[in-house]
PyMOL Python script that loads the backbone (N, CA, C, O; Angstrom):
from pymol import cmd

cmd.read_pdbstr("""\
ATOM      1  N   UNK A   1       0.838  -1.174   0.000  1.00  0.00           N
ATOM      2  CA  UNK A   1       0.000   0.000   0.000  1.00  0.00           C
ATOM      3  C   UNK A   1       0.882   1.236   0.000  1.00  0.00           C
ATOM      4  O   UNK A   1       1.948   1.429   0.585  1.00  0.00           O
ATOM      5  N   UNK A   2       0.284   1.905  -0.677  1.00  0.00           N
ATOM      6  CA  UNK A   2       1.436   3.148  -0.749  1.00  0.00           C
ATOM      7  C   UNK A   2       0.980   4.403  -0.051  1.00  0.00           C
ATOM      8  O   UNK A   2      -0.182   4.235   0.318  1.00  0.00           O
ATOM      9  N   UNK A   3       1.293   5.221   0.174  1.00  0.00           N
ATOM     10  CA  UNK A   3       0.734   6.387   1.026  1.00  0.00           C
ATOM     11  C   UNK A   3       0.808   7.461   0.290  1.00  0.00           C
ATOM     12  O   UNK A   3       1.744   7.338  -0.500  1.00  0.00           O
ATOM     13  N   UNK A   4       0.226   8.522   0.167  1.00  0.00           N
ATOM     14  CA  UNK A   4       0.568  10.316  -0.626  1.00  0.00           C
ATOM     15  C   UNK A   4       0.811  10.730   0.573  1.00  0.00           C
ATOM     16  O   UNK A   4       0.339  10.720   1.710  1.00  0.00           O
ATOM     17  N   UNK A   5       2.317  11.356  -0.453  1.00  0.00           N
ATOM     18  CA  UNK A   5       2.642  12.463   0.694  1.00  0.00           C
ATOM     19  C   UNK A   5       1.220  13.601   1.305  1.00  0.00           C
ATOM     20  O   UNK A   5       0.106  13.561   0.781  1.00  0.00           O
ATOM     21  N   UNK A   6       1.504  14.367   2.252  1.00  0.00           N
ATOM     22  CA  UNK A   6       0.369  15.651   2.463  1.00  0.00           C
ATOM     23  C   UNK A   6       1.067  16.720   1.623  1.00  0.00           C
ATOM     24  O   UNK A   6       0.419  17.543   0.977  1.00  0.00           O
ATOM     25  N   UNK A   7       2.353  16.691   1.645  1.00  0.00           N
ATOM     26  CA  UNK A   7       2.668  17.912  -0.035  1.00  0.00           C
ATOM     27  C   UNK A   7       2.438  17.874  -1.214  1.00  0.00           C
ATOM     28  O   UNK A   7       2.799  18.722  -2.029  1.00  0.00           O
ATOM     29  N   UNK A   8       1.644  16.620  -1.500  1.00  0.00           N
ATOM     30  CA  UNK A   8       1.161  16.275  -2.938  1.00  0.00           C
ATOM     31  C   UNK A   8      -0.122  17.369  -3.461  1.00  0.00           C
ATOM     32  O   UNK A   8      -1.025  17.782  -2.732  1.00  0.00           O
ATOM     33  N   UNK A   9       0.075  17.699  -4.915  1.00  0.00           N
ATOM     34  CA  UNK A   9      -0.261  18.755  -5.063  1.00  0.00           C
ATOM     35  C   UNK A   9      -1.959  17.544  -5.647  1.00  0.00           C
ATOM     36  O   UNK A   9      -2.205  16.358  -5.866  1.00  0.00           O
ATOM     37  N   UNK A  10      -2.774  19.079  -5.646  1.00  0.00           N
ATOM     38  CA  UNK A  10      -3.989  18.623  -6.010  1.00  0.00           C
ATOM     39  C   UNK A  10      -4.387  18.780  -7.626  1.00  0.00           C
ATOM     40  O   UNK A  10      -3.713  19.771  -7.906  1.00  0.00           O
ATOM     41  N   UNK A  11      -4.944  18.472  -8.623  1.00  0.00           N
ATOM     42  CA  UNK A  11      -5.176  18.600  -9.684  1.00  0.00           C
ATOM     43  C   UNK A  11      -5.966  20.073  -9.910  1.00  0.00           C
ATOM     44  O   UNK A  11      -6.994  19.575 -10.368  1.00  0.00           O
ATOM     45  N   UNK A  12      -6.126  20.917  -9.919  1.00  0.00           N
ATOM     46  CA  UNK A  12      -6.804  22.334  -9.658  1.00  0.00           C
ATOM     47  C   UNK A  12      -6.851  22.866 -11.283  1.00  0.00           C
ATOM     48  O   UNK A  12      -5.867  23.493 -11.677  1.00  0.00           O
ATOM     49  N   UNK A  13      -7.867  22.650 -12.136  1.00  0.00           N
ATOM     50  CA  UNK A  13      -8.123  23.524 -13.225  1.00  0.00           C
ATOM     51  C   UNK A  13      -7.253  24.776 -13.313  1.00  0.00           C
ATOM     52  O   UNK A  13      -7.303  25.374 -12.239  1.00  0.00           O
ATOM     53  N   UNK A  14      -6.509  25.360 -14.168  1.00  0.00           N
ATOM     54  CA  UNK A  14      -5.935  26.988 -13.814  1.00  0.00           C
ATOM     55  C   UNK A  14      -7.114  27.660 -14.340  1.00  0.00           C
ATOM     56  O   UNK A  14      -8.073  27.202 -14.962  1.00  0.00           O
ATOM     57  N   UNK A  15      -6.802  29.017 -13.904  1.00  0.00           N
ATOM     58  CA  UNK A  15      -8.133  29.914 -14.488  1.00  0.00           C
ATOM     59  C   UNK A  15      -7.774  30.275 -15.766  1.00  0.00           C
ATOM     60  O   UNK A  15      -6.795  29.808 -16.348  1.00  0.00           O
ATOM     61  N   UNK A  16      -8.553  31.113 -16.237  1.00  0.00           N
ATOM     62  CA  UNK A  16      -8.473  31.887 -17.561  1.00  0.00           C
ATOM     63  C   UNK A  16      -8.019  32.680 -17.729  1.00  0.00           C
ATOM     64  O   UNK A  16      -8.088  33.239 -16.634  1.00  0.00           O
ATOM     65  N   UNK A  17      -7.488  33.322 -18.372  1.00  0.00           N
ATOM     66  CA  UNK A  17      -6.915  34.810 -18.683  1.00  0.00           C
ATOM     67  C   UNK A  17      -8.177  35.897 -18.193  1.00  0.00           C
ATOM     68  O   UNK A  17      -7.813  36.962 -17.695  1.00  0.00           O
ATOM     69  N   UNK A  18      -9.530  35.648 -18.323  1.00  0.00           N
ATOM     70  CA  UNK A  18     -10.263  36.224 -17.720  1.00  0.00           C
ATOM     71  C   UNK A  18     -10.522  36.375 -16.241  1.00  0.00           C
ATOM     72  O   UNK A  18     -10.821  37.434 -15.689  1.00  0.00           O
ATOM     73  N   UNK A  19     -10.388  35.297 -15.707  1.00  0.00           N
ATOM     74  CA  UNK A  19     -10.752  35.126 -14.400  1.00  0.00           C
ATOM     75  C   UNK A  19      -9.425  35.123 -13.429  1.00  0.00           C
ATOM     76  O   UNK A  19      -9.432  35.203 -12.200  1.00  0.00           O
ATOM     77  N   UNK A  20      -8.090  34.989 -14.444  1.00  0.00           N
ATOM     78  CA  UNK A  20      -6.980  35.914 -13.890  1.00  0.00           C
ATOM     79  C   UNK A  20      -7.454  37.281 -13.857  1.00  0.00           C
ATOM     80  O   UNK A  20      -7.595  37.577 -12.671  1.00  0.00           O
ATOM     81  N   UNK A  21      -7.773  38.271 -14.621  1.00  0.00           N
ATOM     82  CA  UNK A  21      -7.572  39.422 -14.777  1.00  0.00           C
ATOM     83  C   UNK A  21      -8.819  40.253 -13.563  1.00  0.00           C
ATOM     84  O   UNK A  21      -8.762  41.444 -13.256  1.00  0.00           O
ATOM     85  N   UNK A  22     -10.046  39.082 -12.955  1.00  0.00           N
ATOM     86  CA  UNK A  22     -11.244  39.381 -12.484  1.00  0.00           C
ATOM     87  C   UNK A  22     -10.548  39.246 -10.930  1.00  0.00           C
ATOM     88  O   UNK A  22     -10.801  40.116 -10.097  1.00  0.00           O
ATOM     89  N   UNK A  23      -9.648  38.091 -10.593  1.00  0.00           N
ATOM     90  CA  UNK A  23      -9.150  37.794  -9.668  1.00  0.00           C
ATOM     91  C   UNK A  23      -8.245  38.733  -9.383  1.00  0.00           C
ATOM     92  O   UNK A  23      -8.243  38.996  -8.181  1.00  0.00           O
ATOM     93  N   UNK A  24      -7.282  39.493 -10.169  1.00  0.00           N
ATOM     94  CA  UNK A  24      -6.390  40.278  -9.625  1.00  0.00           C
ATOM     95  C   UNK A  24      -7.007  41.481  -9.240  1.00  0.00           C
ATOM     96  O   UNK A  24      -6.477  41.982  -8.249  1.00  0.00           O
ATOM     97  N   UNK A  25      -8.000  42.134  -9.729  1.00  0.00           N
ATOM     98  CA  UNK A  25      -8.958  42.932  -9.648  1.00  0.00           C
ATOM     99  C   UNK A  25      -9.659  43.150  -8.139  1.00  0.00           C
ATOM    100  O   UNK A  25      -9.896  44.200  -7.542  1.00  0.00           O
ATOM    101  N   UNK A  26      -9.853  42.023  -7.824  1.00  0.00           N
ATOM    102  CA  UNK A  26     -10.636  41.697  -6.315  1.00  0.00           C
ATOM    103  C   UNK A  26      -9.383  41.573  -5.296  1.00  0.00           C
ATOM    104  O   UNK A  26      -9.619  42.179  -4.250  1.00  0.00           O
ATOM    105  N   UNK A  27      -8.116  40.950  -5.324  1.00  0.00           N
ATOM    106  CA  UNK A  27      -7.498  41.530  -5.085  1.00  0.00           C
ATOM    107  C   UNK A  27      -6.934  42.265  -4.516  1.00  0.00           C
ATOM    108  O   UNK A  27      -6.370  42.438  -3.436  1.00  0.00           O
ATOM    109  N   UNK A  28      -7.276  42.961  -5.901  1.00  0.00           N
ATOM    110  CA  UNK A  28      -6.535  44.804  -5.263  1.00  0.00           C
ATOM    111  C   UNK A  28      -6.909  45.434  -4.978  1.00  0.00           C
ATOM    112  O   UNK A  28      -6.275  46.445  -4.674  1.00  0.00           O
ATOM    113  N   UNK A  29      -8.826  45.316  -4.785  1.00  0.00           N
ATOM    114  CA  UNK A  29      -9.528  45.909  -3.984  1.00  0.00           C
ATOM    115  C   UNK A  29     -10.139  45.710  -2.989  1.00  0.00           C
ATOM    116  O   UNK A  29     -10.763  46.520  -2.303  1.00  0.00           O
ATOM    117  N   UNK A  30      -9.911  43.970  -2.765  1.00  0.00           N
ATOM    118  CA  UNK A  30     -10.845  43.433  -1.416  1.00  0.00           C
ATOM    119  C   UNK A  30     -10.904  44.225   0.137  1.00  0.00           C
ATOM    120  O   UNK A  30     -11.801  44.321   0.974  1.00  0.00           O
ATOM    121  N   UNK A  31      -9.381  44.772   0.070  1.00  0.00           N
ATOM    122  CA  UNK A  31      -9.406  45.447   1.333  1.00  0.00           C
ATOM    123  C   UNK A  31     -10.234  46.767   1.391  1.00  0.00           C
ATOM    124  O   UNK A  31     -10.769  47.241   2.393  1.00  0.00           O
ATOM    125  N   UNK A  32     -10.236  47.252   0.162  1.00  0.00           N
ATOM    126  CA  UNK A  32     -11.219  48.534   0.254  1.00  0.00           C
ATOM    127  C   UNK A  32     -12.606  48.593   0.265  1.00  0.00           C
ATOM    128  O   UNK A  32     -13.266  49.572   0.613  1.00  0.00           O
ATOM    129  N   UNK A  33     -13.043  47.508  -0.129  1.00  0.00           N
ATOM    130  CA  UNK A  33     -14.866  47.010  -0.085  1.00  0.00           C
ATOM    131  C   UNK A  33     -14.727  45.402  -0.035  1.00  0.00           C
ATOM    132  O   UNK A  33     -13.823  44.719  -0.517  1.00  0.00           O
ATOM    133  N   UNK A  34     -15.681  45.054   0.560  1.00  0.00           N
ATOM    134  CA  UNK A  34     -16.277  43.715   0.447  1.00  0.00           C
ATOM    135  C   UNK A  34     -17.591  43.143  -0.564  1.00  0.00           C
ATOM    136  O   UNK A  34     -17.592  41.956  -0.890  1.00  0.00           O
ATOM    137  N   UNK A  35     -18.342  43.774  -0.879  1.00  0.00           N
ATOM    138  CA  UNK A  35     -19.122  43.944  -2.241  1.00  0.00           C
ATOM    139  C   UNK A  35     -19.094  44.421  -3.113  1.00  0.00           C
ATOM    140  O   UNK A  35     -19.056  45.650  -3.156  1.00  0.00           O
ATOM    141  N   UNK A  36     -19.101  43.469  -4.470  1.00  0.00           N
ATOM    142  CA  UNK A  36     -18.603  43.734  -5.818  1.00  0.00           C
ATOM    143  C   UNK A  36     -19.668  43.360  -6.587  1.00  0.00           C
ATOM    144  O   UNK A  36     -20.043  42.189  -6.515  1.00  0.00           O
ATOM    145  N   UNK A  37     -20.479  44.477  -7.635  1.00  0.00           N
ATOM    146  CA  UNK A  37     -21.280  44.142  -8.559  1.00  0.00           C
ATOM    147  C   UNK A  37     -20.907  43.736 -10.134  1.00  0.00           C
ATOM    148  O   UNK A  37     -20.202  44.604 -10.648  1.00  0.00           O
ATOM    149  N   UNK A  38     -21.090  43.071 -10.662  1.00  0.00           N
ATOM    150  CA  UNK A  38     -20.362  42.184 -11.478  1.00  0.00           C
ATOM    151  C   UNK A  38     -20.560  43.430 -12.871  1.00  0.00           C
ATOM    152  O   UNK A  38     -19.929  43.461 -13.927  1.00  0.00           O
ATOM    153  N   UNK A  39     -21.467  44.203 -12.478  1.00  0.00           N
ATOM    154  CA  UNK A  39     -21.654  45.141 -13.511  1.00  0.00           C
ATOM    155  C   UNK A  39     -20.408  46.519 -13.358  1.00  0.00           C
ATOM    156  O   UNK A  39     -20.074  47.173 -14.347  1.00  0.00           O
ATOM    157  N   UNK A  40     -19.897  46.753 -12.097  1.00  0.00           N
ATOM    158  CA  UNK A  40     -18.992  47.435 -11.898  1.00  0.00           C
ATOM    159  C   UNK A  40     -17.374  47.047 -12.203  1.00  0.00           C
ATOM    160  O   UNK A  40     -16.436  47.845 -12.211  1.00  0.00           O
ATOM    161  N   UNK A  41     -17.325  45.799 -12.417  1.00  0.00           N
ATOM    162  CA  UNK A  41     -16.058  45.031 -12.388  1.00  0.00           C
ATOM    163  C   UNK A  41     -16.089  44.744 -14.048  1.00  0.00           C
ATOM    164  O   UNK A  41     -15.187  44.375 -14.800  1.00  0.00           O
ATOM    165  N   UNK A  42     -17.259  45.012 -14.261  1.00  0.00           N
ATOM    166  CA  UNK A  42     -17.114  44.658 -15.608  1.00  0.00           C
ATOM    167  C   UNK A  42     -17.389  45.708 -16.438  1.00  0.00           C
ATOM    168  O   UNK A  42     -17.577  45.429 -17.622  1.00  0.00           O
ATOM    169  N   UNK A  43     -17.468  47.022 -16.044  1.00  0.00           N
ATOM    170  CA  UNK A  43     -17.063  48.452 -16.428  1.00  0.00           C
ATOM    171  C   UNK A  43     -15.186  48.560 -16.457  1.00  0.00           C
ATOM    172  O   UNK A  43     -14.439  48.853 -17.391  1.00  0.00           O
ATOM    173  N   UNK A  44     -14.957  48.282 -15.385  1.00  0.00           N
ATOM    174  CA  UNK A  44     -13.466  48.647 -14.922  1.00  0.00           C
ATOM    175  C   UNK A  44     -12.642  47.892 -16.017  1.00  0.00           C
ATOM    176  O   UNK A  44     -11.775  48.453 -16.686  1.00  0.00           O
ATOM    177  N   UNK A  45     -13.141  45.969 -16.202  1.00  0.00           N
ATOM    178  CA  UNK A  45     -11.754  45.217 -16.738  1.00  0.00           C
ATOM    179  C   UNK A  45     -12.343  45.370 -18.603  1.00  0.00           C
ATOM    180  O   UNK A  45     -11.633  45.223 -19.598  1.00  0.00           O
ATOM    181  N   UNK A  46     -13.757  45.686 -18.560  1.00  0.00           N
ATOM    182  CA  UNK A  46     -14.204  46.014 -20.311  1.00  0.00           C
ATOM    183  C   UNK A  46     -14.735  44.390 -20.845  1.00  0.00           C
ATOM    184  O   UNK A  46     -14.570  43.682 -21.839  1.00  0.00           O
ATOM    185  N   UNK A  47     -15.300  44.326 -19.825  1.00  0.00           N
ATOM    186  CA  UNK A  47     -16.089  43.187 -19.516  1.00  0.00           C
ATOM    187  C   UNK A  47     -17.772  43.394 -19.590  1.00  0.00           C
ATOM    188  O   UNK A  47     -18.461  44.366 -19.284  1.00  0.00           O
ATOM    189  N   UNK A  48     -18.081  42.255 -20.049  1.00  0.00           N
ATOM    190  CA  UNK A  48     -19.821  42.585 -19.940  1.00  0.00           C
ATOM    191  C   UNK A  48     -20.279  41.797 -18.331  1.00  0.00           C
ATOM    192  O   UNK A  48     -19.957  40.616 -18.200  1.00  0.00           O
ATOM    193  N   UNK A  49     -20.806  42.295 -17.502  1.00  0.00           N
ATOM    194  CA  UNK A  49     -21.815  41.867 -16.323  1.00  0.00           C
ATOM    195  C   UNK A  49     -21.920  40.339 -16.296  1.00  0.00           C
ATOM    196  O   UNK A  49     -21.652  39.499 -15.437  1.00  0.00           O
ATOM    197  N   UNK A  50     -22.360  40.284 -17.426  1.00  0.00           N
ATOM    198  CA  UNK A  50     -22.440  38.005 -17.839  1.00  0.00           C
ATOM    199  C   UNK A  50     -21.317  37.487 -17.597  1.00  0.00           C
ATOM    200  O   UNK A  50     -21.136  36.581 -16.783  1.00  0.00           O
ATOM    201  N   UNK A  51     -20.154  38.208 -18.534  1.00  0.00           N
ATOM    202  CA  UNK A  51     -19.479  36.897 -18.463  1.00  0.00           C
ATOM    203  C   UNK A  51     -18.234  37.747 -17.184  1.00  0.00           C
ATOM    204  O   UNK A  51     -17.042  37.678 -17.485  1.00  0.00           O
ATOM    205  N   UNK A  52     -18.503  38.262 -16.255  1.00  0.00           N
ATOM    206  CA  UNK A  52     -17.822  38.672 -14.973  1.00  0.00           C
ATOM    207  C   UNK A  52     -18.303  37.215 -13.985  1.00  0.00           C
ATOM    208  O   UNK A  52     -17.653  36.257 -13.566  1.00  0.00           O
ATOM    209  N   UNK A  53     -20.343  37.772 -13.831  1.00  0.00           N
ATOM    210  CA  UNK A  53     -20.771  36.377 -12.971  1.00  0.00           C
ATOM    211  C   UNK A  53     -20.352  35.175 -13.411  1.00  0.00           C
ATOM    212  O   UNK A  53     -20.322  34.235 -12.618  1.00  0.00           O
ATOM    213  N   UNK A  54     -19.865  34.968 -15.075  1.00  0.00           N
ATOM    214  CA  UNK A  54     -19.765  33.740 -15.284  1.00  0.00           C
ATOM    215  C   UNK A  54     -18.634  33.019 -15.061  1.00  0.00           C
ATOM    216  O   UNK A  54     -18.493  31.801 -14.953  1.00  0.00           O
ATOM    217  N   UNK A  55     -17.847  33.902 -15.003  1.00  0.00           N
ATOM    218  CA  UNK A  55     -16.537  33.453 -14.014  1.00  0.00           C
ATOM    219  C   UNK A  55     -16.051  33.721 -12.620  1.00  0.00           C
ATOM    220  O   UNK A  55     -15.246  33.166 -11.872  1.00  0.00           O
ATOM    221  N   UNK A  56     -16.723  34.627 -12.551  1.00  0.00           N
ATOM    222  CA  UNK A  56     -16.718  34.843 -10.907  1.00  0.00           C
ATOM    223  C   UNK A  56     -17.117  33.521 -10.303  1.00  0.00           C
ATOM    224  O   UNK A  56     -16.804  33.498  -9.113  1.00  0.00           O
ATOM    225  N   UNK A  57     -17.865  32.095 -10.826  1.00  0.00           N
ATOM    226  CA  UNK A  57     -18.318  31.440 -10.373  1.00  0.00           C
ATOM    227  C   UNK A  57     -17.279  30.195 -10.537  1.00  0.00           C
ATOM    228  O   UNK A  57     -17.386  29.177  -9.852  1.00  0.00           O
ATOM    229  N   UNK A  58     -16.477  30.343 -11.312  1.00  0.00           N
ATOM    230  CA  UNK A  58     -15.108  29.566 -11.618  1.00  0.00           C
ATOM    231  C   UNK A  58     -13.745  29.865 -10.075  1.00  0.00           C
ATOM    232  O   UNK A  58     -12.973  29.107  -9.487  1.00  0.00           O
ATOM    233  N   UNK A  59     -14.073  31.384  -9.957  1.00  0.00           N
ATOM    234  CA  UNK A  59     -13.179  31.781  -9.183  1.00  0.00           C
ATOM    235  C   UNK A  59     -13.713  31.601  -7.479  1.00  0.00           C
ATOM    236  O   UNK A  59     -13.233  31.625  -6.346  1.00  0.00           O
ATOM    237  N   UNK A  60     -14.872  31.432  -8.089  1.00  0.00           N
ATOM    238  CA  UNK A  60     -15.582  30.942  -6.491  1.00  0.00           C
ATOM    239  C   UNK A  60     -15.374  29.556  -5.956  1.00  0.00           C
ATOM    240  O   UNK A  60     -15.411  29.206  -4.777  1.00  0.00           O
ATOM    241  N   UNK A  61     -15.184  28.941  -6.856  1.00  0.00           N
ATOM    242  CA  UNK A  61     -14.887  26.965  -6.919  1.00  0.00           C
ATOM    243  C   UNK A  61     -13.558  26.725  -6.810  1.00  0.00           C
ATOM    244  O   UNK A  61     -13.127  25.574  -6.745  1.00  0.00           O
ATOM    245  N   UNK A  62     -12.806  27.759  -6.782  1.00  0.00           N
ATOM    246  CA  UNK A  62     -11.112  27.570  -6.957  1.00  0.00           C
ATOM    247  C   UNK A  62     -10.012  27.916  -5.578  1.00  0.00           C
ATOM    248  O   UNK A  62      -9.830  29.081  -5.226  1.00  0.00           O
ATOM    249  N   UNK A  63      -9.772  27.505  -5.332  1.00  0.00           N
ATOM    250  CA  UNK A  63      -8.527  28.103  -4.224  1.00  0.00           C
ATOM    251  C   UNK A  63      -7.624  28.860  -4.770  1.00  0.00           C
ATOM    252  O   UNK A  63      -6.688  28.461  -5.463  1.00  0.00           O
ATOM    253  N   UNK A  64      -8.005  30.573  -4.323  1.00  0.00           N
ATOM    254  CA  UNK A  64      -7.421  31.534  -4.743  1.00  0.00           C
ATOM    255  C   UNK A  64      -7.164  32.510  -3.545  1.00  0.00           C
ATOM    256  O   UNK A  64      -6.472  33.527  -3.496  1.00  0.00           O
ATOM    257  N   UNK A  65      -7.794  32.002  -2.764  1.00  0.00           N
ATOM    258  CA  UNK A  65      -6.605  33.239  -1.407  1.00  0.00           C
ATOM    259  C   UNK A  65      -8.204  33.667  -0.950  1.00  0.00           C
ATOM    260  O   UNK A  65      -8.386  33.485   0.254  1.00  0.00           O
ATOM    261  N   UNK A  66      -9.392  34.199  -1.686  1.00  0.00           N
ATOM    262  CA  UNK A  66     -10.120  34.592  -1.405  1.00  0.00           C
ATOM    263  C   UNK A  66     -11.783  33.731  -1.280  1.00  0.00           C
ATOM    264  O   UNK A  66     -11.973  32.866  -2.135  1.00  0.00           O
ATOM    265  N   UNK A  67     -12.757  33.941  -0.396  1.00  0.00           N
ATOM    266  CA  UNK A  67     -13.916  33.813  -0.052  1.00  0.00           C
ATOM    267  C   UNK A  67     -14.977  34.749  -0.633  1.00  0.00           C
ATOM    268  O   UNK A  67     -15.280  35.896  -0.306  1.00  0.00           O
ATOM    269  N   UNK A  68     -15.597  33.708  -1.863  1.00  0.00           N
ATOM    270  CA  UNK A  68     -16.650  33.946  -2.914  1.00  0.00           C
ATOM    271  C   UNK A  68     -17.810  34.100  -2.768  1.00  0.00           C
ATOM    272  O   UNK A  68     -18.220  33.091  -3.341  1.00  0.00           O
ATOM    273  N   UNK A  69     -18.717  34.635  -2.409  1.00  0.00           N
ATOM    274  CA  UNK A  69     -20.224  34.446  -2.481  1.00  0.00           C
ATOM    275  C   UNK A  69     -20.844  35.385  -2.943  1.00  0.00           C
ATOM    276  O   UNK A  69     -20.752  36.603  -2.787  1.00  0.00           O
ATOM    277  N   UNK A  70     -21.892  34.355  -3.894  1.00  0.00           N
ATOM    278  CA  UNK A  70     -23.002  35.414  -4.474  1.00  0.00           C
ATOM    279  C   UNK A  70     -24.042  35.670  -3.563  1.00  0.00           C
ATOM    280  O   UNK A  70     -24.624  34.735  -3.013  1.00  0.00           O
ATOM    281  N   UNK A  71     -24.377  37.023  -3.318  1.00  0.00           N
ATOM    282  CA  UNK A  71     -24.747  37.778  -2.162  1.00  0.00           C
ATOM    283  C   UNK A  71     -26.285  38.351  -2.605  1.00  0.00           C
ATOM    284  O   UNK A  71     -27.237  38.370  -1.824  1.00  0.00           O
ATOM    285  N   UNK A  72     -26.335  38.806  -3.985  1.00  0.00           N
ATOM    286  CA  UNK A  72     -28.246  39.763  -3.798  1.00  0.00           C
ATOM    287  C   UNK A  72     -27.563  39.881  -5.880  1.00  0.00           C
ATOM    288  O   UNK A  72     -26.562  39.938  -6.595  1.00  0.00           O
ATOM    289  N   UNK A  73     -28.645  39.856  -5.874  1.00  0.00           N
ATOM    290  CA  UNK A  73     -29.321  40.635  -7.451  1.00  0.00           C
ATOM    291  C   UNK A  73     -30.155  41.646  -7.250  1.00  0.00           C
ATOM    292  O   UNK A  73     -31.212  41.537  -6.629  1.00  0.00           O
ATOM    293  N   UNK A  74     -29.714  42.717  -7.777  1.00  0.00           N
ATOM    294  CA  UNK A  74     -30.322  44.000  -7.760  1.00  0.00           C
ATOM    295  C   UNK A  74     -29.402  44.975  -8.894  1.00  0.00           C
ATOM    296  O   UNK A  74     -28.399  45.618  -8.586  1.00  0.00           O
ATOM    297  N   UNK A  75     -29.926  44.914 -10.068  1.00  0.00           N
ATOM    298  CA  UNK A  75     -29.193  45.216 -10.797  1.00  0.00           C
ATOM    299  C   UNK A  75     -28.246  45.126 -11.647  1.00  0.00           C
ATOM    300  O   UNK A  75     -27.963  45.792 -12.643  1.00  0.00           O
ATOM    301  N   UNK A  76     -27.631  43.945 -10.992  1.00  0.00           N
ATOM    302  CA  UNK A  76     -26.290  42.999 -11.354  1.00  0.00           C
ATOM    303  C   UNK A  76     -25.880  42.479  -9.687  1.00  0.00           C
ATOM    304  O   UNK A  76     -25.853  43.125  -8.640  1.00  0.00           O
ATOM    305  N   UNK A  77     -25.552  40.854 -10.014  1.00  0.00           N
ATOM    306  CA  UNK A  77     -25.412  40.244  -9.139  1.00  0.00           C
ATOM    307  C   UNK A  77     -24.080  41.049  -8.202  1.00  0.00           C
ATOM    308  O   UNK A  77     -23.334  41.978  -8.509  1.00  0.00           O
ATOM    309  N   UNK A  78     -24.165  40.433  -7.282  1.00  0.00           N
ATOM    310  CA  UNK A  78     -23.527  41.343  -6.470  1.00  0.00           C
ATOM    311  C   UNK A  78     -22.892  40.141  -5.213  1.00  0.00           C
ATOM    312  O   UNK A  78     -23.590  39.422  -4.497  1.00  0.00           O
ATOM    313  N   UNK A  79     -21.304  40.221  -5.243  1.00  0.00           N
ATOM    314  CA  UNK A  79     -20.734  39.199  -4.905  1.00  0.00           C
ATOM    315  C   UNK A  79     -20.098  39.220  -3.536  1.00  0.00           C
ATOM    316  O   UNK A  79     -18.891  39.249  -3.779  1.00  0.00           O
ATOM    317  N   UNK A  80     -20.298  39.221  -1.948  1.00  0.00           N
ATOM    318  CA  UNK A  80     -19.424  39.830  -1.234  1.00  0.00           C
ATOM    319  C   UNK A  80     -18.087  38.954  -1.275  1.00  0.00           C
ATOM    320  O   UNK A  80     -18.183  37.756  -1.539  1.00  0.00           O
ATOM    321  N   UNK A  81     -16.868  39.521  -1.023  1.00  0.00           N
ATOM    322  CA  UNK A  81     -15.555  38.853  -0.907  1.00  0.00           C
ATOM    323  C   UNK A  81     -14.771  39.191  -0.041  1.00  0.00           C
ATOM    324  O   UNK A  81     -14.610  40.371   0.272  1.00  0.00           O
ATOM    325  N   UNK A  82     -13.981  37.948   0.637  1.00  0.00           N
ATOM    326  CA  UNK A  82     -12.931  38.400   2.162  1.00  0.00           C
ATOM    327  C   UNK A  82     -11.590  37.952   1.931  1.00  0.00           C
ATOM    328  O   UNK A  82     -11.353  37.104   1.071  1.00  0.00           O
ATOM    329  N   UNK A  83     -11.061  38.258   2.354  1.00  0.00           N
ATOM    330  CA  UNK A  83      -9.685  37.978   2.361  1.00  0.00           C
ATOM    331  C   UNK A  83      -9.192  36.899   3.403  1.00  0.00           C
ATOM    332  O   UNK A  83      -7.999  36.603   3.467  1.00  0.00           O
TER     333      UNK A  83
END
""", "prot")
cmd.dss("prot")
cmd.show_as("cartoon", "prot")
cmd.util.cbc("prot")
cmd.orient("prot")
C-alpha cells in the first residue's frame, strides 16, 4: 500500500486569462470594499456583467486566497468577498 505524501499537489483547473484578470482585480480591492457588482467590475476590466458572474463562479470553486459568495441581485449580481 502506498501512502501520498500531504505535499502532494492537487489537480486544480488553472483559471483563464479572464478570471486571472477578475481575480487580480478583487485583489486589489478586497481590502477597500467587500461587495462587488459584477456590472462594476465589468465596467473597470471592459467586460460585460455576464461573463464577470460567469466566471466569478469559476473563481468561487477555486482556491485563490479569497472567499466567494453570491450575495443579492439588484441590478447585477452582487458578490461579497474576504480575504
Amino acid at each position: 500500500m502506498s501512502a501520498t505524501p500531504a505535499s502532494a499537489s492537487v489537480n486544480v483547473p488553472a483559471l483563464s486569462e479572464k478570471q486571472e484578470r477578475i481575480l487580480a482585480y478583487l485583489h486589489e480591492h478586497v481590502d477597500e470594499q467587500t461587495y462587488f457588482k459584477s456590472r462594476l467590475i465589468g465596467d473597470e476590466l471592459d467586460l460585460s456583467a455576464k461573463e464577470v458572474g460567469t466566471n466569478m463562479t469559476a473563481i468561487q470553486n477555486s482556491e485563490v486566497g479569497l472567499d466567494v459568495e453570491k450575495w443579492g441581485y439588484s441590478s447585477s449580481t452582487t458578490w461579497k468577498v474576504t480575504a
